[in-house]
C-alpha positions in Angstrom: 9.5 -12.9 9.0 10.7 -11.9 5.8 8.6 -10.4 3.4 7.6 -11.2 -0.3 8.4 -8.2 -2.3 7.6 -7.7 -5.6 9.7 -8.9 -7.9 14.0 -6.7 -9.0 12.4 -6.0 -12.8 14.7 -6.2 -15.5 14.4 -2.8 -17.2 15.6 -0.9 -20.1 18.8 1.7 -20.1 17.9 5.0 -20.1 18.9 5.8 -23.5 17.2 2.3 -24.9 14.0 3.6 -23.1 13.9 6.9 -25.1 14.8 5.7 -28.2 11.3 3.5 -27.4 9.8 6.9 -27.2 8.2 6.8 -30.6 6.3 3.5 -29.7 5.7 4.8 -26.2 2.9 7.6 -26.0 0.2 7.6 -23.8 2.2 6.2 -20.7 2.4 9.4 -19.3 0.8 12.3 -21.9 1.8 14.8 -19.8 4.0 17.9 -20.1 7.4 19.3 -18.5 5.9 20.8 -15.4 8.7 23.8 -15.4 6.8 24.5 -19.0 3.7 24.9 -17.4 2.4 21.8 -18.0 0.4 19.2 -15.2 3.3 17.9 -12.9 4.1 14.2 -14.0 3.8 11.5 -11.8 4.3 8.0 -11.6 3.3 5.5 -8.7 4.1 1.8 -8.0 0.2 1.5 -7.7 -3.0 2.5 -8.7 -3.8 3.2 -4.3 -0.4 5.9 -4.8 -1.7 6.7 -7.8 -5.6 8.1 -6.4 -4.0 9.7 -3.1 -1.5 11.6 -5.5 -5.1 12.7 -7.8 -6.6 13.7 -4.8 -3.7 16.3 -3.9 -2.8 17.2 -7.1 -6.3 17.5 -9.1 -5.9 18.5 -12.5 -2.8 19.6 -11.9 -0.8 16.5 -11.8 -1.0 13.8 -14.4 -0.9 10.6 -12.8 0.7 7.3 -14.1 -0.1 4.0 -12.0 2.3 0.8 -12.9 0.1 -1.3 -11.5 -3.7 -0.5 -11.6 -5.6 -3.6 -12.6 -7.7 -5.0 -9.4 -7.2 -8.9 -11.2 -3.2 -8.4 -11.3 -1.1 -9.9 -9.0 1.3 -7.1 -7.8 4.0 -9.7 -7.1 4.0 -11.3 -10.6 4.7 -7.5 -12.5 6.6 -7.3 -15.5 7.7 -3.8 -16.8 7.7 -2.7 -20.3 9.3 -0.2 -22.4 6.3 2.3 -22.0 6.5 2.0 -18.1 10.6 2.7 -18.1 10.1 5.7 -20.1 7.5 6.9 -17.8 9.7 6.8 -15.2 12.5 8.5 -16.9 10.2 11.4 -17.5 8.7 12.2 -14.4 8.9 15.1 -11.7 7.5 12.8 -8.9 7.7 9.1 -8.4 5.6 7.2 -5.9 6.6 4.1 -4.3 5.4 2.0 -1.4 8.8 1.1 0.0 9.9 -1.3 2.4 10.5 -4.1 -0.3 7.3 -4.0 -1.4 7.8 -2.2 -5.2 11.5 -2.7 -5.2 11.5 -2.6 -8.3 10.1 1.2 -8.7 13.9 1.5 -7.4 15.5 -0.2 -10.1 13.8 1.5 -12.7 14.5 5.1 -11.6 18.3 4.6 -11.0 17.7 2.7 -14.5 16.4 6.2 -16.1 18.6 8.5 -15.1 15.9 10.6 -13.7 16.5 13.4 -11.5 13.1 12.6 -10.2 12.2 12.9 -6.5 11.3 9.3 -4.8 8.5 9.8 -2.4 8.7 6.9 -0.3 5.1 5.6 1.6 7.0 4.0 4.0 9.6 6.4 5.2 7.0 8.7 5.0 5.0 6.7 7.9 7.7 6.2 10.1 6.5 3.3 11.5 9.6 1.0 10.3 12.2 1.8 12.6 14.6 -0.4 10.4 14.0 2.5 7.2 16.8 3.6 5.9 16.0 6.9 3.7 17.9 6.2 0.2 19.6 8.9 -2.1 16.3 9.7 -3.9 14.4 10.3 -0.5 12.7 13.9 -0.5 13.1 16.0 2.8 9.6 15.6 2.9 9.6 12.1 3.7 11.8 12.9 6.6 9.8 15.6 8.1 6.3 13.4 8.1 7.7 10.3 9.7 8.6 12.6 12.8 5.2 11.8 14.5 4.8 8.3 13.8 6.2 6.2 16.5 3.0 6.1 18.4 1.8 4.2 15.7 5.0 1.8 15.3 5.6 0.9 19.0 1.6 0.2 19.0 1.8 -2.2 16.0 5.7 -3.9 17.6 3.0 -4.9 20.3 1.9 -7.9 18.2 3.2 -11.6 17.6 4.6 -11.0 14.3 8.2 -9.1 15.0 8.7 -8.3 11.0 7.9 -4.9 9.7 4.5 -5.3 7.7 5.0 -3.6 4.3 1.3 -2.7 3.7 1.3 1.0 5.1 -1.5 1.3 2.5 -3.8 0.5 5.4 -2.6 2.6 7.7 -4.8 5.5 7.7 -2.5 8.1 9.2 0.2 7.1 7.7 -2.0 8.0 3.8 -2.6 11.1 5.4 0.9 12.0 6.3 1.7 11.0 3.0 -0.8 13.3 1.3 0.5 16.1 3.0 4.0 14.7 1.9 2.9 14.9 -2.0 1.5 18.3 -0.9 5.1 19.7 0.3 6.7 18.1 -2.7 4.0 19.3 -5.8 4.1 22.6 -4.1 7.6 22.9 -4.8 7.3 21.6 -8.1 4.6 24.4 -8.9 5.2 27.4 -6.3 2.2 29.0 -7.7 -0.5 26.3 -6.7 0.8 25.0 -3.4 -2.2 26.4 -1.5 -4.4 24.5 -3.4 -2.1 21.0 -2.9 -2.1 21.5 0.5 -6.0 22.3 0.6 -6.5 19.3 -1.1 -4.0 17.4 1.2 -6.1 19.1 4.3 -9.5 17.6 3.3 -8.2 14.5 2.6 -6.7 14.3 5.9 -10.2 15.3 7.1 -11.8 12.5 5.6 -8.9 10.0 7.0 -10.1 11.4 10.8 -13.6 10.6 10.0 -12.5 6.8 8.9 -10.0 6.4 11.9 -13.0 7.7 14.1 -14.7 5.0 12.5 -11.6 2.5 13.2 -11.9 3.8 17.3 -15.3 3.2 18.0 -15.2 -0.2 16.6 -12.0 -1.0 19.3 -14.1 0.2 22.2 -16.2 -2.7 21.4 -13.8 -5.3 20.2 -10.7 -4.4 21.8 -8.4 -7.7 21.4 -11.1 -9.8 19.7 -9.0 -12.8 18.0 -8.9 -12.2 13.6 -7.2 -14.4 11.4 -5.7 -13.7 7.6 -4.1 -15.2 4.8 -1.4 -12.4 4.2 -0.9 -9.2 6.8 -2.6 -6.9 4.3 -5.1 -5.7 7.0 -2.7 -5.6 9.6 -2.3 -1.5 10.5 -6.5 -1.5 10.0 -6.7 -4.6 12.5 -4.5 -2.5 15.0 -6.5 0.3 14.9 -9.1 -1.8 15.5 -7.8 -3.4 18.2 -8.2 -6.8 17.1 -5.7 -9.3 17.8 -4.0 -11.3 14.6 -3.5 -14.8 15.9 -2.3 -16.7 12.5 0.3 -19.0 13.1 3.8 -16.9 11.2 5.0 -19.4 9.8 1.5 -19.4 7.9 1.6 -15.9 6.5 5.4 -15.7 5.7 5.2 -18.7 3.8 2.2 -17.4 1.4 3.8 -14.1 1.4 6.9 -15.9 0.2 5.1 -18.2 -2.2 6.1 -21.1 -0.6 4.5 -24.2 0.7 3.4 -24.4 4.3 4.2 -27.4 6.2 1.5 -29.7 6.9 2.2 -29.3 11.0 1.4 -25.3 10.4 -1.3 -25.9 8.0 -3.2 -27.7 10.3 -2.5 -25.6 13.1 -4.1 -23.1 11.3 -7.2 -24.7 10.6 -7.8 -25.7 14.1 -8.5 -21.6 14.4 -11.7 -22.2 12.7 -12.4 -25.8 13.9 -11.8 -24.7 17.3 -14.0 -21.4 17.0 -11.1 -19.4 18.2 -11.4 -16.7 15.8 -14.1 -14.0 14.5 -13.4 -13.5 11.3 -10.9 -14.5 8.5 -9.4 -11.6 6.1 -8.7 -13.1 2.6 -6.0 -11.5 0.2 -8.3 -11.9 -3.1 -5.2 -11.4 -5.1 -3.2 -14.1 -4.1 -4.4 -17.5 -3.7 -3.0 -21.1 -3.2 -4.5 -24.6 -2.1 -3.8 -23.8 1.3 -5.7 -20.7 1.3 -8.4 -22.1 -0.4 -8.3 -24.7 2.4 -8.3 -21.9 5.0 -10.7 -20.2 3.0 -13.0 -23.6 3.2 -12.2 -24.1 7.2 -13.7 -20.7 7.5 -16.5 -21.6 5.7 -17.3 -24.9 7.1 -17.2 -22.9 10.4 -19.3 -20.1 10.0 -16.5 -18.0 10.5 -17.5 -14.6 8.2 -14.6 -13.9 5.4 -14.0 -10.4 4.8 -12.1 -9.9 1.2 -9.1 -7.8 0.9 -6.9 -6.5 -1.8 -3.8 -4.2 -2.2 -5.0 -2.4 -5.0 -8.0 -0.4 -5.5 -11.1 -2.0 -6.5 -12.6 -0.6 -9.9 -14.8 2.5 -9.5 -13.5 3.1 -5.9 -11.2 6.3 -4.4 -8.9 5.6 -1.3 -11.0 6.4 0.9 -14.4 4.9 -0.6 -11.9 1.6 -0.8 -11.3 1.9 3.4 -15.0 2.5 4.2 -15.9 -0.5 2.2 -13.0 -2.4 4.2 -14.6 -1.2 7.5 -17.8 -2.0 6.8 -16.9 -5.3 6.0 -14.9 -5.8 9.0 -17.7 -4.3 11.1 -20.5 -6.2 10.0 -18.3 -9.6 10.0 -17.6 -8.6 13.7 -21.4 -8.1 14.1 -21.7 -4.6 15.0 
């Protein structure tokens, strides 16, 4: 299944983006960190953008290129602010696996001798990952321990690497502890406190994946639909069963139509009663979701909202409680 990536960005030189820099303040507003200043960072997204906070506290000033909940991330256009951003940052933040491809383009754009720190090498669970030349060694070190995770999710119908290691809680937590390694080299003399921070994040992750286990004991394989495989890694460690037709989901990931003979296979899932819940990408939408959406409805089939970007007001792991809590009450617990 291939997957719908957010759009190859058509960005500014390097040297066009600094002589922007006049026009350009407040996209950043932070300091050379070898000066003593807050470490810069920039992330694809405003989920990158709280887990890297959450290490790095008031030491790191955080830029997120995407960070409105209404935004479509797959309909992104950069500016001039953004490039220069990039070009003037210690850290850089991307999801990976063609999903912010174009976090990509604009670093090798820049010129930056920033380090890429890439969610989804960092998870390990693509086996297909190649590291590229911006990859930090901490990436390599934290997707050690994830094939567990990987060989459990290859389980399922859907053959195609799922981009969305946002919800995968482990894998936030290796990343955290990735950032960690990396701002602690950046600034030597607060690296305790990163990986402190990285530490009691990861203890908050346990607490939600404890949450995620006791759920599967009593829904282990219980049949879930969704409009796009955002959910996916949560579903699996829920052990509930995506049974969406592919063709379905990779052609609204894609953007395209879906046939007629898929749409209505689809809908028989709800007619038929032979699924517990539907998960709805909020950010994304199309008549055939909103036909699924109705199907659903018409059935009595709960909807749980999803999105791939935190909602306003809400940390990481504030946004994943509120995702399980959905999914657990939709599932009747």
């Amino acid at each position: 299944m291939k997957m719908r990536s957010l759009p190859t960005l058509l960005v500014l030189p390097a040297a066009a983006a600094l002589v922007l820099s006049g026009c350009a303040t407040g996209a950043s507003g932070s300091t050379d960190s070898t000066d003593g200043g807050a470490i810069s960072v920039v992330t694809s997204t405003n989920v990158y953008g709280d887990i890297a906070t959450t290490v790095g506290g008031d030491l790191v000033d955080v830029t997120s290129i995407i960070s409105d909940p209404s935004q479509d991330p797959h309909s992104y256009e950069a500016d001039a602010r953004t490039q220069l951003a990039v070009s003037k940052a210690d850290v850089v933040v991307e999801n990976g696996g063609g999903y912010d491809s174009f976090v990509d383009t604009m670093v090798d754009a820049s010129g930056t001798d920033a380090t890429v720190v890439n969610a989804v090498d960092v998870s390990g669970l693509d086996p297909e990952a190649g590291h590229d030349d911006h990859a930090d060694e901490a990436t390599d070190a934290a997707s050690d321990d994830a094939t567990a995770e990987a060989d459990g999710h290859d389980d399922h119908d859907h053959a195609a690497f799922n981009e969305h290691v946002f919800y995968s809680l482990p894998s936030m937590a290796k990343l955290a502890t990735a950032l960690a390694d990396e701002f602690g080299r950046v600034d030597t003399a607060n690296a305790d406190t990163f990986t402190a921070n990285a530490e009691a994040f990861g203890t908050k992750i346990a607490d939600l994946e404890a949450q995620a286990a006791s759920i599967k004991t009593a829904h282990d394989g219980d049949p879930v639909a969704y409009t796009e495989p955002v959910p996916g890694y949560l579903f699996d460690a829920m052990g509930l069963v995506n049974v969406t037709p592919e063709a379905f989901s990779e052609a609204i990931e894609e953007g395209d139509d879906v046939s007629p003979a898929v749409l209505n296979d689809t809908l028989k899932l709800f007619t038929d009663g032979k699924v517990d819940l539907l998960a709805y990408n909020e950010q994304t939408s199309s008549p055939e979701t909103e036909q699924v959406e109705k199907a659903a409805t018409d059935a009595g089939v709960a909807i749980v909202p999803v999105t791939e970007l935190l909602p306003e007001g809400e940390d990481y792991v504030a946004w994943q409680q509120s995702n399980i809590d959905a999914i657990s009450a939709a599932l009747g617990e």
